[in-house]
C-alpha positions as CSV (number, residue, x, y, z in Angstrom):
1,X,-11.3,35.0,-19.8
2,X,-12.4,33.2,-16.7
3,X,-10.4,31.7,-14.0
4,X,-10.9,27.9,-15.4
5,X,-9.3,29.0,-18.6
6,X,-6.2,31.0,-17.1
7,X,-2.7,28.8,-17.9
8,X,-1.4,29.8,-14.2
9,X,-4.3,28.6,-12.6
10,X,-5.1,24.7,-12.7
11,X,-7.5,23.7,-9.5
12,X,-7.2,24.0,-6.3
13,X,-3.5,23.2,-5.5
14,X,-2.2,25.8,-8.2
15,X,0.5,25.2,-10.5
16,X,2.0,22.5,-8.5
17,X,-0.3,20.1,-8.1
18,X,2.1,17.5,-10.1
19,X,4.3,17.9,-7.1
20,X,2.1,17.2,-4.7
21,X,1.2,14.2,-6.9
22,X,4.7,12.9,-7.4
23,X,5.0,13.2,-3.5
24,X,1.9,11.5,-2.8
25,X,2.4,8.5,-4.9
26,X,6.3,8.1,-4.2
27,X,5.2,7.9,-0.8
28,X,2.2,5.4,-1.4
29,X,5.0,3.3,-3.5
30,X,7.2,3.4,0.0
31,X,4.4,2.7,2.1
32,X,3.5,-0.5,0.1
33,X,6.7,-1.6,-0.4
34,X,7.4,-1.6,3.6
35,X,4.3,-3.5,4.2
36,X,4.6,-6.3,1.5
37,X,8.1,-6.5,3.4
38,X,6.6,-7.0,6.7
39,X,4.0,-9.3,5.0
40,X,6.9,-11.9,3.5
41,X,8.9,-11.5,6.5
42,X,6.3,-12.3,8.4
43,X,5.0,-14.9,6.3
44,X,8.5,-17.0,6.2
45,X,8.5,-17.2,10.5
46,X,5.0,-18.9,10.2
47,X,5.8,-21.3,7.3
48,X,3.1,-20.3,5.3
49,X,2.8,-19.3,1.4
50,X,4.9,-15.9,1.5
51,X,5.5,-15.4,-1.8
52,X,1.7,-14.5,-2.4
53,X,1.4,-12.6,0.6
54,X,4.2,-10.4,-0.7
55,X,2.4,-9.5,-3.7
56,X,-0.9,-9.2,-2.5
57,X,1.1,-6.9,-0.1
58,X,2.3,-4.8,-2.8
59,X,-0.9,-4.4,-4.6
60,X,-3.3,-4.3,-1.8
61,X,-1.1,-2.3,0.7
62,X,-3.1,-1.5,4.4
63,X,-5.9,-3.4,3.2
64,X,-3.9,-6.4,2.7
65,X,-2.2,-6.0,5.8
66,X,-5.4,-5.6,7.8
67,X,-6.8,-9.2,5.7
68,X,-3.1,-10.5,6.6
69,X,-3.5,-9.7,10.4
70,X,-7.2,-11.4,10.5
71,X,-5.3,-14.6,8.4
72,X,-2.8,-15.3,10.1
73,X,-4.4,-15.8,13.2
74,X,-6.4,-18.8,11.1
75,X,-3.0,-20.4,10.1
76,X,-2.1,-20.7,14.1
77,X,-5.4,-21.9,15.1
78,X,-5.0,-24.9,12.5
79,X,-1.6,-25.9,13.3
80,X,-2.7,-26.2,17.3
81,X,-5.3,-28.7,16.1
């Protein structure tokens, strides 16, 4: 029998490897969660659409905060115009 095909092996994070899983994507979850927060927070200060930018928040998580930072600076420049 070859390591592969042992039951108490299963890669390279043993027997556990659904915790660190579970961990991993509860946490990803949070982490989303707490940014789309920030986002519609955020979002209802500056008067703009903050309903969307909570659920692209939510889906998109630092990457949608990092398009949110460059964005909102866009929405300021307008409005001084």
């Amino acid at each position: 029998m070859s390591l592969l095909q042992c039951p108490i092996y299963s890669g390279a994070f043993g027997p556990f490897a659904w915790v660190f899983m579970l961990i991993g994507g509860v946490a990803a979850l949070v982490i989303g969660i707490l940014i789309a927060n920030y986002m519609h927070k955020d979002a209802i200060k500056r008067g703009i659409n903050a309903e969307f930018w909570l659920v692209f928040g939510l889906f998109f998580s630092v990457f949608g905060l990092i398009l949110y930072f460059i964005v909102r600076n866009n929405y300021n420049q307008e409005r001084k115009e």
